[in-house]
C-alpha positions as CSV (number, residue, x, y, z in Angstrom):
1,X,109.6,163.0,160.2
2,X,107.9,161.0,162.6
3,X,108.4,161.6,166.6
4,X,107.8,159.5,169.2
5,X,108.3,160.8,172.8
6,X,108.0,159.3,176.7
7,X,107.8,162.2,179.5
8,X,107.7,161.8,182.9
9,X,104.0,162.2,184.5
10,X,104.1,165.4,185.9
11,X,105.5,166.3,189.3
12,X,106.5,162.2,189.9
13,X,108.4,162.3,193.2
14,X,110.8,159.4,194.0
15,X,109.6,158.1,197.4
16,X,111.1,159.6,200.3
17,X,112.4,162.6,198.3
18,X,111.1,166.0,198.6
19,X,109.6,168.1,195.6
20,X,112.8,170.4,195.4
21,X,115.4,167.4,195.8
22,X,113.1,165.0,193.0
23,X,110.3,166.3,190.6
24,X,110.4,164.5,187.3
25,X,108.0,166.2,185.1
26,X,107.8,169.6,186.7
27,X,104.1,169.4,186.1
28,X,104.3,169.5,182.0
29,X,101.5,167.5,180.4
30,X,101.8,166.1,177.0
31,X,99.9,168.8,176.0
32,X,102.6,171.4,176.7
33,X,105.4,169.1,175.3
34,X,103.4,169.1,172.1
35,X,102.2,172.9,171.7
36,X,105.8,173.7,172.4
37,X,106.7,171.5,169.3
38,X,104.5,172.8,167.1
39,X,105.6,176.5,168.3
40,X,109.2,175.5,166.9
41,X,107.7,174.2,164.1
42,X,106.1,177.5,163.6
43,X,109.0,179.8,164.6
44,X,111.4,178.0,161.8
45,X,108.3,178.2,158.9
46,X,105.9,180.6,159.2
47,X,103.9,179.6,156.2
48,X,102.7,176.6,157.9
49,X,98.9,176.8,157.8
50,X,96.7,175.7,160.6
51,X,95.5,172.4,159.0
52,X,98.9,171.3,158.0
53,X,99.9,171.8,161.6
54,X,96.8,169.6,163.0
55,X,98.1,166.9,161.0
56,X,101.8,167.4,162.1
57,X,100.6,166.5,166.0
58,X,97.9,163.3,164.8
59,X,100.0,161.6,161.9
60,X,103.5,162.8,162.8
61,X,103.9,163.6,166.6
62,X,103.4,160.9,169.2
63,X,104.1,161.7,173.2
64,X,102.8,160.2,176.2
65,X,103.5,159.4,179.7
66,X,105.9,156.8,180.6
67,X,103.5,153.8,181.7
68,X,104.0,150.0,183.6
69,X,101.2,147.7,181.4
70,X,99.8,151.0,181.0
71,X,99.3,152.2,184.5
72,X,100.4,155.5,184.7
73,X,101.3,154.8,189.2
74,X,102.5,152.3,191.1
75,X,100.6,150.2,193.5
76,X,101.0,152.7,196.5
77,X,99.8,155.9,194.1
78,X,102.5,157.7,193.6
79,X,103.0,158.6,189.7
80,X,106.2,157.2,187.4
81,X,108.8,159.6,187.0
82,X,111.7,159.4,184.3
83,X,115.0,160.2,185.2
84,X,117.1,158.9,182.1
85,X,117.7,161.4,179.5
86,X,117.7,158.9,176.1
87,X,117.1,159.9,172.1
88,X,117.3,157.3,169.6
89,X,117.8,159.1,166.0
90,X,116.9,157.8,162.9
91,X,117.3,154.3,164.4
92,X,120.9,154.3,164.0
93,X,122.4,156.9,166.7
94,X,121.6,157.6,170.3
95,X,122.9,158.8,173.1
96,X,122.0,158.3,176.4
97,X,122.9,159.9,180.2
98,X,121.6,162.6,182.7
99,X,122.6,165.5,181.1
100,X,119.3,167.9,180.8
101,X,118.0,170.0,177.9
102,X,118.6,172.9,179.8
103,X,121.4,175.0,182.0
104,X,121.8,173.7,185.2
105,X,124.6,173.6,187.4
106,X,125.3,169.8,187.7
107,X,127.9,167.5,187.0
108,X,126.7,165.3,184.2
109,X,127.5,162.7,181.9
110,X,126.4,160.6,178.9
111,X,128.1,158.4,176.1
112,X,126.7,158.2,172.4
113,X,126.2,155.0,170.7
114,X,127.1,155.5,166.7
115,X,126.6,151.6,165.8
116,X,123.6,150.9,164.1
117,X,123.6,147.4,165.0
118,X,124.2,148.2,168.8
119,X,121.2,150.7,168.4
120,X,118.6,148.2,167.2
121,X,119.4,146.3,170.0
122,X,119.1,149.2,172.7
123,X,115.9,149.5,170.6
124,X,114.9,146.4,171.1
125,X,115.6,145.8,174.6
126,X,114.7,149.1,175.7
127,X,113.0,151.3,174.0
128,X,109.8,148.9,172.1
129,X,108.8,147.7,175.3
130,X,108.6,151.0,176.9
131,X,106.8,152.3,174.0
132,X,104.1,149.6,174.3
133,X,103.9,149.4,177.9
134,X,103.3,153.7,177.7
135,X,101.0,154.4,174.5
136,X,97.8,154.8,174.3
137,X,97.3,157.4,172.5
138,X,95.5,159.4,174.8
139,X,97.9,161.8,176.3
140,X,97.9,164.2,173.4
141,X,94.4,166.1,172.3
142,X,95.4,168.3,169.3
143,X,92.6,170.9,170.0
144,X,94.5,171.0,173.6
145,X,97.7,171.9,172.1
146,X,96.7,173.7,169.4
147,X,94.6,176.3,172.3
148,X,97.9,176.1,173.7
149,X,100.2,177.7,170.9
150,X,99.7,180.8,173.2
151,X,100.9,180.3,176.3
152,X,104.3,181.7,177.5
153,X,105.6,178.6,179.4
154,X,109.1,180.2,179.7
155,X,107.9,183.7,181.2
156,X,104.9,182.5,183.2
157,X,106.8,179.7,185.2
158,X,108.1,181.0,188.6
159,X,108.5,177.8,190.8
160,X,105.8,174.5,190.8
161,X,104.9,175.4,187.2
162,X,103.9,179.2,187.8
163,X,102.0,178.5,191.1
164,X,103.1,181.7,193.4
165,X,100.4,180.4,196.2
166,X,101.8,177.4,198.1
167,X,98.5,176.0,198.9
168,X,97.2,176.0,195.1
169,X,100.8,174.3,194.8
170,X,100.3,171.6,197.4
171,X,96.8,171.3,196.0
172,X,98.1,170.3,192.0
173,X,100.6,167.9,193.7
174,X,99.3,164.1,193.1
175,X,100.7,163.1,196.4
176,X,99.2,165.2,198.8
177,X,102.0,167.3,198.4
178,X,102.4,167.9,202.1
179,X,105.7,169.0,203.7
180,X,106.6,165.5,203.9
181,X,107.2,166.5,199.8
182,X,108.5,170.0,200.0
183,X,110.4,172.5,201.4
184,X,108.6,175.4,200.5
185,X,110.5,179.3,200.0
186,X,108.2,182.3,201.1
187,X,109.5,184.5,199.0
188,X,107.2,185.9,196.1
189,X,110.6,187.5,193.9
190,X,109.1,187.5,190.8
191,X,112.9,186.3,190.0
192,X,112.6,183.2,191.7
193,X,114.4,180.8,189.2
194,X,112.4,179.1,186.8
195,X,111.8,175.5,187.1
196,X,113.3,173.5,184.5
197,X,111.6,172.1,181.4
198,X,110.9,168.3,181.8
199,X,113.2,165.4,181.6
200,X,112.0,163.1,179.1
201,X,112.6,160.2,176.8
202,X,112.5,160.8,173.1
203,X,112.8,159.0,169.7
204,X,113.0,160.4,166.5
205,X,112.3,158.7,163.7
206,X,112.7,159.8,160.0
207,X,110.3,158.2,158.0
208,X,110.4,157.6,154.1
209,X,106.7,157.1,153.9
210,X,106.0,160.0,156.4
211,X,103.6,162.3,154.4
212,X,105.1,166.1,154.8
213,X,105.2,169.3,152.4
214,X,107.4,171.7,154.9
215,X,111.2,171.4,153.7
216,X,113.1,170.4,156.7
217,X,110.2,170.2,159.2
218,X,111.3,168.6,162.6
């Protein structure tokens, strides 16, 4: 199974929005997208060796950051963000919309396209141009992730990607991250909700030439 993924760069905030109103990304690398991946991977076959695993995230796993002829900002800085929730499957399904890969309490919506034909041309017109205006396949260093197959990215997030101090959060924010971005909450309730995980833009793509020895691996 190959899988090719586009994220939002992290903490991307639409211009004249504030960080709690807009933050595509949430401050998720590439890196953390992938180690949680592998984690799955890991959870569903634990027989999986370390090597086997390394070759999963070069040959088989492919995620970067959404990208205009490769520039990761526009002219005046500020980072791409991705709002569109879209997953092309097996090149013959997708679906498309704004609803989010986690609970949130939102009205959303999105239709599913079971038409191969109609997919190869969303494919087309879409989603092969984004791809080649986004790769470069440097957003994903396997040693990175696989360092990162121990991190608790559900427990340690609080709010700004597990930053309790609002300076250190203002510091990580590509903008400046003044007020002009955020209103900020005081409190330090270690049950301040969690931020959610990124929205992104994924393809999967089953491969008949895609070299695997793990039964049903993702």
């Amino acid at each position: 199974v190959d899988i090719e993924m586009v994220v939002s760069n992290p903490n991307s905030i639409p211009g004249g929005l504030k960080g709690t109103e807009a933050n595509y990304g949430n401050g998720w690398s590439c890196v953390d997208v992938a180690a949680e991946i592998i984690k799955a991977i890991q959870k569903k076959h634990d027989n999986v060796d370390d090597a086997r695993l390394r070759a999963m995230v070069v040959d088989n796993l492919r995620i970067c950051f959404i990208r205009h002829s490769k520039s990761s900002a526009y002219e005046d800085g500020k980072t791409i963000g991705l709002h569109s929730k879209h997953f092309i499957v097996d090149d013959r399904c997708c679906y498309i919309g704004s609803q989010n890969l986690y609970m949130c309490d939102l009205a959303e919506w999105g239709i599913v396209v079971d038409h191969e034909g109609e997919v190869k041309k969303i494919m087309k017109d879409y989603f092969v141009p984004l791809w080649k205006s986004s790769y470069t396949g440097l957003d994903v260093d396997v040693q990175q992730v696989m360092d990162g197959l121990n991190v608790d990215r559900d427990d340690r997030q609080t709010f700004l990607g597990g930053f309790q101090s609002i300076d250190v959060a203002q510091a990580m924010m590509p903008h400046g991250g003044g007020d002009e971005f955020y209103d900020y909450d005081d409190t330090s309730d270690e049950d301040e909700a969690r931020p959610p995980r990124p929205s992104f833009f994924w393809k999967e793509r089953r491969s008949a030439t895609a070299k695997t020895d793990v039964k049903d691996s993702p």
